[in-house]
C-alpha positions as CSV (number, residue, x, y, z in Angstrom):
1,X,0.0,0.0,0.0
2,X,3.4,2.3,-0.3
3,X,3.2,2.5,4.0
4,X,5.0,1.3,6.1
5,X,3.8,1.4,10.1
6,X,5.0,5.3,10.8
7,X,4.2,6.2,7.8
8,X,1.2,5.5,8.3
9,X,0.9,6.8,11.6
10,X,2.8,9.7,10.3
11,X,-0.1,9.5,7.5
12,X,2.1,9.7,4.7
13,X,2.6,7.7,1.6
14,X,4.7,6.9,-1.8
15,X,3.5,7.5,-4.3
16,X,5.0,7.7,-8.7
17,X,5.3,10.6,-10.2
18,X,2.0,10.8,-11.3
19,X,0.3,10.0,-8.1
20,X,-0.3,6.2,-8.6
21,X,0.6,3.8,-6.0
22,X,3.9,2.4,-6.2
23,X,4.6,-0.9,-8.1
24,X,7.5,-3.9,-7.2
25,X,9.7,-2.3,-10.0
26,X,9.3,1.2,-8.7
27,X,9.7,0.2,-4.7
28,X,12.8,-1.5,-6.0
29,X,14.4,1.3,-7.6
30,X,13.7,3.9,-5.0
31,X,15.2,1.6,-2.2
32,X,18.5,1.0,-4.6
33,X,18.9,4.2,-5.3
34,X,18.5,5.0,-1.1
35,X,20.7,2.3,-0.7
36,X,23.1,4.2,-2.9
37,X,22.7,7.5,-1.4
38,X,23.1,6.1,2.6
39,X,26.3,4.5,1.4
40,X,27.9,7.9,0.1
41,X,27.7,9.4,3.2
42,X,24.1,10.0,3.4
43,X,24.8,12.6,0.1
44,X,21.0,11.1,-0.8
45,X,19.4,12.2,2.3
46,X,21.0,15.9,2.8
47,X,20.1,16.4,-1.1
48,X,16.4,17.3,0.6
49,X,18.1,20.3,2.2
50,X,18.8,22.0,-1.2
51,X,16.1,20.6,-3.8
52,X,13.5,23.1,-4.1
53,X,10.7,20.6,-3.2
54,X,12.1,18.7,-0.5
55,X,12.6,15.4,-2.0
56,X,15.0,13.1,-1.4
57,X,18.0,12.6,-4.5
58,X,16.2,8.6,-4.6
59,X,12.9,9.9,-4.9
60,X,14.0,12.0,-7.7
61,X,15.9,9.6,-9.4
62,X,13.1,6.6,-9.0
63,X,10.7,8.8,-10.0
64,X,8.6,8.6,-7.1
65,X,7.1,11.3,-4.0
66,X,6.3,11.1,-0.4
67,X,2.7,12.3,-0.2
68,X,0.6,13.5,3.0
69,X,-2.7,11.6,3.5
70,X,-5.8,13.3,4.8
71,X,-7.2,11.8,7.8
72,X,-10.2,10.3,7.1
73,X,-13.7,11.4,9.3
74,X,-15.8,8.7,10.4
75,X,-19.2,9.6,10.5
């Protein structure tokens, strides 16, 4: 469902591009490229602190967003 337990908690999710729910090819990629980006010194994670949206260098290389989800009101 692109959540992991905080995240969902958090009520965040991760999404493509285009807003469509990540598939096994996508997850894959994204975690490759985080992989990548831990092992250079965490160069993949500080990249957020200078892109002008906030995303992480994986998520722009994968192709793929971190998107807040709305809490749903239960009537």
């Amino acid at each position: 469902g692109g959540q992991t337990l905080p995240m969902k908690t958090w009520r965040l999710r991760v999404v493509t591009r285009a807003g469509a729910p990540l598939g096994l090819d996508d997850a894959l990629r994204r975690f490759v490229f985080a992989l990548a980006g831990c092992a250079a010194a965490g160069v993949g994670f500080l990249w957020a602190l200078v892109d002008r949206e906030g995303r992480f260098l994986h998520d722009r290389l994968a192709g793929t967003r971190i998107i807040f989800v709305p809490a749903t009101t239960s009537s």
